[in-house]
N, C-alpha and C positions, 0 to 999 in steps of 0.2 A: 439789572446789574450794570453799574459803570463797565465802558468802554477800557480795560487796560493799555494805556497809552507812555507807560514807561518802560526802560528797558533794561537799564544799572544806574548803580552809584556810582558816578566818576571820581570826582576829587571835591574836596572840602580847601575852603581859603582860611585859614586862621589868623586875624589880628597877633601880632607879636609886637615888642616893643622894636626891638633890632635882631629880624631877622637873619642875619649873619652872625650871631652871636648863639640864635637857638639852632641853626642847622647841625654842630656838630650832636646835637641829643636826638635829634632823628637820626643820625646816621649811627653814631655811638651804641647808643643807648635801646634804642629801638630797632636797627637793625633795616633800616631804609636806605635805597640808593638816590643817590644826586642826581638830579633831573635837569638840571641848566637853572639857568635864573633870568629875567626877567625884569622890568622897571618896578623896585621895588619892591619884591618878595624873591626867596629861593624855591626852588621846586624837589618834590621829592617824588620816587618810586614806588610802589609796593606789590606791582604783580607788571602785567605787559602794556599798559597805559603807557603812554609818555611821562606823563605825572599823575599822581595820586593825593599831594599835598600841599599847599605852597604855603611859605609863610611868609605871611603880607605884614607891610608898614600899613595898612590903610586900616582909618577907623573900626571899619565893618568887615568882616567877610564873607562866609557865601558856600555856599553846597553847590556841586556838579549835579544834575543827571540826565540822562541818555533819556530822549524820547525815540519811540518804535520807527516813525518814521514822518517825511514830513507832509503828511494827511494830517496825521495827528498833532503833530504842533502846532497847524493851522486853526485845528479844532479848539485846541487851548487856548491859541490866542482872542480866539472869537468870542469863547465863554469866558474869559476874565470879565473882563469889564462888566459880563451882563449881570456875574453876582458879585460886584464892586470890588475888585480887586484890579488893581495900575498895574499895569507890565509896560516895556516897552521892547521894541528889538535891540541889539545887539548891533553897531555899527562895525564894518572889517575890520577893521583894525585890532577890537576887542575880540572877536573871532578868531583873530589868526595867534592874537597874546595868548588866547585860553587851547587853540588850536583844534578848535571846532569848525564843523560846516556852518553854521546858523544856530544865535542863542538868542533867548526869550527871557529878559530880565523881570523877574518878579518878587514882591516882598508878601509875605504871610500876612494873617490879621497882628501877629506880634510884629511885626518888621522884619522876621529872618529872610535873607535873601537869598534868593532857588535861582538857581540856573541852568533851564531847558534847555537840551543842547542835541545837536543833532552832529554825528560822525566823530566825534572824538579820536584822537590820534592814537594808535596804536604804534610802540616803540619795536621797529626791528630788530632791535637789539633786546637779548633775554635779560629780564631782571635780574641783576646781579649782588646781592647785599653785599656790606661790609665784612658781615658775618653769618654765622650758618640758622638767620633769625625763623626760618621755615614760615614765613608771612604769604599769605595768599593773596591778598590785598584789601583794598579797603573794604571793610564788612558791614560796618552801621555807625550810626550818628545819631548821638542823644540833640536833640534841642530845646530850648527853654521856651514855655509858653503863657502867654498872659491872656489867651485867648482861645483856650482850648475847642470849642465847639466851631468858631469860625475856621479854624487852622486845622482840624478832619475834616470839616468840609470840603477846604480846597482839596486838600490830600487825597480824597476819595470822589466827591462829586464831580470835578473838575479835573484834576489828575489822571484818577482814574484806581488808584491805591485801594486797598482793601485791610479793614481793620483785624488782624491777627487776633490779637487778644488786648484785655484792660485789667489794669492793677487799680483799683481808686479809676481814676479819669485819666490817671497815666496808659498812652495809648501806642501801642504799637502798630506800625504801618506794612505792611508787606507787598511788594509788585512784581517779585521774581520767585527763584526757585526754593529764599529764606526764609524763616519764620517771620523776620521784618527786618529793612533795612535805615527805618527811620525811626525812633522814639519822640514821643512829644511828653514832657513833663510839665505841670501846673509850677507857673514860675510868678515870681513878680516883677520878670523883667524878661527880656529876647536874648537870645545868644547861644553858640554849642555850648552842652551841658559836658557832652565827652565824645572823642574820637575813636572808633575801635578797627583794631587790623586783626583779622583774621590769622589764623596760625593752623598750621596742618594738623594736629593731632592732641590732646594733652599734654604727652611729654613736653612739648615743647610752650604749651601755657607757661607748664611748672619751673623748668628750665629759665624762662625769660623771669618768672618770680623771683630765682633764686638771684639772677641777676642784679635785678633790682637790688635787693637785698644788701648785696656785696658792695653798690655802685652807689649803696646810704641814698636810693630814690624812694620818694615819701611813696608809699604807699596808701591810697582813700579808699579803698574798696575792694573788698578779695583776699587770697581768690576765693573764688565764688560760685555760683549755680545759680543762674538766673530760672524760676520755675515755668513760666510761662512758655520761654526758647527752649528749654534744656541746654543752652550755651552755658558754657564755665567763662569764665573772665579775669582777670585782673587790672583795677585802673589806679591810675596813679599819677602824680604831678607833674609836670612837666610848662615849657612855656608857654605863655598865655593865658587867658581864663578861660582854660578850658581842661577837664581830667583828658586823659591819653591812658590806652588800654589795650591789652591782646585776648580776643577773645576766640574762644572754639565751639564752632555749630552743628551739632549733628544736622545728617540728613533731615529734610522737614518728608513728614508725610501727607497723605493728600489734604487737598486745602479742607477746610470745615466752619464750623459756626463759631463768634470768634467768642469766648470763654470772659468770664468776668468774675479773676479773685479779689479778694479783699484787699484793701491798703491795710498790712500789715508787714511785720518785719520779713517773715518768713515768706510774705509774696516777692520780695525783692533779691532775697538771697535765700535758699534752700538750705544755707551749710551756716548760715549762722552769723555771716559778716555785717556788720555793722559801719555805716556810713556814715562819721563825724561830720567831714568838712563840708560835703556840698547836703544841702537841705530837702532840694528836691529828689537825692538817693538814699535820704532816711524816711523810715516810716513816721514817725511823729513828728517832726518838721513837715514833711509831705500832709501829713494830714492837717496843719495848721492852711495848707494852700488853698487845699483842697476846702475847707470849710469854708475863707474866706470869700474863694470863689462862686459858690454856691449862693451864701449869702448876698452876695454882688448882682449875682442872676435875679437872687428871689425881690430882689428890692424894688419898688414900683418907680 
């Protein structure tokens, strides 16, 4: 069994067109605190991190996460290259922007870009939202994959992550106390699929739904019962391309063998919700990915 050499989720960098125009919907609408700003993105809160979110001018953006310590980064670093995967380090300056000890720049078989990151800044000041949004913090991160078998690999061979469960070839990742903190979707192109902030309890899923609702925010998804987590969810539009979401996780109980339902509607949603806009969170778009894919593989 892989080495577990991860420790959290820190913060997700989201492409925005002008970040200063999408901050007040994180703060608004979602219920995030302001984090400072930066060259070029704003920074947002969502539990005792210094930030949880930023949203960047830049092309591309980029996932946090917390490695165990630095033995282990080391380790990572040693084994990229060996199963072709380009990292490179993290120069101070980029360290001290992102406000880590030491980070490990690396892109997936799609190009999504991870960043290994050792000590992350904890804010001594208590998260304080706008409003009484009952956010935990950042919970999990869909991503879009064109490469699905190379991109669990890294996730687990390398990483060190361990596969939860699979819907179709949709794969969820887990490294901590959650069912999973990473989703991989069959895509035909790279990028987050959705962002999700945890939330204390249902009431306040539903609560933040109704919000929506009242605030005419598109709703794509939910709410919902993901089968696989037993998490509820609601995701929903927002800047960028990418859905935004408040999800709730029951406790996970002890790890096990990871489960393989079918790509169907009801694997996606328990309660019946139907996913129009994004393709890879409907079952028959999903399963056109899914076929393609295969056929891709099976081709000589």
């Amino acid at each position: 069994m892989p080495v577990v050499r991860l420790a959290a989720l820190c913060y997700a960098r989201v492409p925005v067109s002008e970040p200063a125009a999408a901050a007040p919907f994180g703060e608004d609408v979602v219920g995030l605190q302001r984090g400072g700003n930066t060259a070029g993105e704003i920074r947002l809160r969502a539990g005792a991190l210094a930030w949880s979110l930023a949203l960047t001018d830049e092309v591309h953006g980029g996932i946090g996460i917390e490695v165990t310590c630095e033995a282990a980064l080391a380790e990572i670093a040693a084994a990229l290259p060996r199963d072709g995967f380009i990292c490179e380090w993290a120069d101070q300056e980029l360290c001290e922007q992102r406000g880590v000890a030491r980070a490990l720049l690396v892109r997936d078989a799609s190009g999504n870009a991870l960043e290994l990151v050792l000590r992350p800044q904890i804010s001594a000041r208590r998260f304080f939202p706008p409003h009484d949004s009952g956010i935990t913090g950042l919970q999990t991160i869909g991503l879009r994959s064109t490469n699905i078998e190379r991109d669990v690999m890294l996730w687990t061979e390398v990483l060190g992550a361990w596969v939860a469960d699979r819907v179709g070839d949709i794969t969820y990742l887990g490294f901590d106390d959650a069912h999973h903190r990473i989703a991989l979707y069959p895509s035909d192109r790279a990028g987050f699929l959705y962002i999700g902030f945890g939330v204390v309890d249902f009431d306040y899923l539903m609560q933040h739904n109704y919000r929506l609702e009242a605030r005419q925010v598109r709703i794509v998804h939910g709410p919902g019962l993901e089968p696989a987590s037993g998490a509820s969810f609601v995701r929903f539009a927002g800047p960028g391309d990418v859905a935004w979401s408040f999800v709730h996780s029951p406790a996970m109980a002890a790890r096990r063998a990871p489960r393989q339902f079918a790509l169907a509607a009801e694997s996606l949603c328990d309660w019946g919700s139907i996913c129009n806009d994004l393709p890879e969170l409907n079952a028959l778009t999903a399963r056109e990915f899914h076929m393609r894919h295969h056929q891709k593989r099976e081709t000589p």
